[in-house]
C-alpha positions as a printed Julia matrix, in Angstrom:
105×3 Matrix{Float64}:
  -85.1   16.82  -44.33
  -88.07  14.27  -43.89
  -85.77  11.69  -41.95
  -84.36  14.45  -39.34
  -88.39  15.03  -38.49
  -89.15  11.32  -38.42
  -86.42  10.89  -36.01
  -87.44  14.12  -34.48
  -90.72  12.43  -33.99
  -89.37   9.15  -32.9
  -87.0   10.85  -29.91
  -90.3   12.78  -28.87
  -92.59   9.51  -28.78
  -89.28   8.07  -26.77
  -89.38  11.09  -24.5
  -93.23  10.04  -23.88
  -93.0    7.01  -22.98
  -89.99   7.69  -20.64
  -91.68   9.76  -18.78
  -95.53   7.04  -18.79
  -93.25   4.58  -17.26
  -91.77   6.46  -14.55
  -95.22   8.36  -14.15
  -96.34   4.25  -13.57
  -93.48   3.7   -10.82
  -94.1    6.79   -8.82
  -97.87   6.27   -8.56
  -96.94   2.44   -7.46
  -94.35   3.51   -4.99
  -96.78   6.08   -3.43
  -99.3    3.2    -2.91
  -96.88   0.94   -1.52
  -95.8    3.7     1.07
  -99.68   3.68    1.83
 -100.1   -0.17    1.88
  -97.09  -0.27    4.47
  -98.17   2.5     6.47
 -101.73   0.96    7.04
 -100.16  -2.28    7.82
  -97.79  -1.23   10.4
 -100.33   1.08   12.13
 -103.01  -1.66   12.33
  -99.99  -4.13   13.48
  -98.78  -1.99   16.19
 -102.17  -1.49   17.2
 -102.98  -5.12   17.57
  -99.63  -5.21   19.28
 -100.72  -2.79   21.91
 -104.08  -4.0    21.94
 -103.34  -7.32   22.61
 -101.14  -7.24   25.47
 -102.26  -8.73   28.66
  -99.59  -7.62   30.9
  -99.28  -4.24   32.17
  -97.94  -2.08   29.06
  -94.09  -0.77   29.56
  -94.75   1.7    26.89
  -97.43   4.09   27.89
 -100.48   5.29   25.94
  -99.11   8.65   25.22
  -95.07   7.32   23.95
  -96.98   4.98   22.46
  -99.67   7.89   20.3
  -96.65  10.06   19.75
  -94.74   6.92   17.79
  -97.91   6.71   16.09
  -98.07   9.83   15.32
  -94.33  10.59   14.32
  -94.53   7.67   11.69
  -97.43   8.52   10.26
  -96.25  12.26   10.17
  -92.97  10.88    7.94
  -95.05   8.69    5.87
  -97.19  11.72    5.14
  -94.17  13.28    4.11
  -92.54  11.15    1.87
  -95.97  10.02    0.52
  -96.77  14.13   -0.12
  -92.88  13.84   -1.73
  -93.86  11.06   -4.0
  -97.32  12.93   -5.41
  -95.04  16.22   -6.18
  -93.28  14.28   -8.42
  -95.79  11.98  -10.13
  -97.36  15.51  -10.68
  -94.34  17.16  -11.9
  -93.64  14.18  -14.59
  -97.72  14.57  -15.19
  -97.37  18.29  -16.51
  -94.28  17.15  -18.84
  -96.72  14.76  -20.37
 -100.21  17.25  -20.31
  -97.43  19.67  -22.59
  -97.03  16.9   -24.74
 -101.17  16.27  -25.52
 -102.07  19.96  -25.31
  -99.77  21.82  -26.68
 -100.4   23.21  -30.41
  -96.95  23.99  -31.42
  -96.1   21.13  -33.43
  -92.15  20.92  -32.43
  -92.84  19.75  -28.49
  -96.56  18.21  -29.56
  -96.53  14.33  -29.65
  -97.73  13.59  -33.0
């Protein structure tokens, strides 16, 4: 009886840390879709920018690229958070619940 709720215990502290480390790789790839982003909106604006020739891509194709990339980062960025949140509740029920059979002890 006391080993089945030592490894009853261990599986739960297993669970845990399952779900820390892919808590860790969501939050990471969510700031990597925001570190590429940033970068590829300041490059194509130095791109534009720094043309001296007459531009063959006009101001507003150009805004509405600009805007439709950013408008799929957003979503796959808003994508990422859901999740990291989702995995974030799993482990709040693990440090606030009272019942001891789902508690992390």
């Amino acid at each position: 009886m006391r080993c089945g709720r030592r490894q009853a215990d261990y599986n739960r502290a297993e669970e845990y840390i399952t779900l820390r480390d892919e808590l860790r790789e969501l939050l990471t790839h969510s700031r990597f879709i925001l570190y590429v982003t940033s970068a590829f909106v300041v490059g194509a604006l130095a791109w534009y920018m720094g043309k001296s020739e007459t531009p063959y891509v006009g101001p507003a194709a150009f805004a509405f690229f600009l805007y439709a990339v950013l408008g799929l980062s957003c979503l796959i960025y808003i994508n990422s958070f859901s999740q990291a949140f989702r995995i974030g509740g799993y482990i709040a029920v693990f440090w606030e619940s009272r019942d001891p059979d789902i508690r992390l002890t």
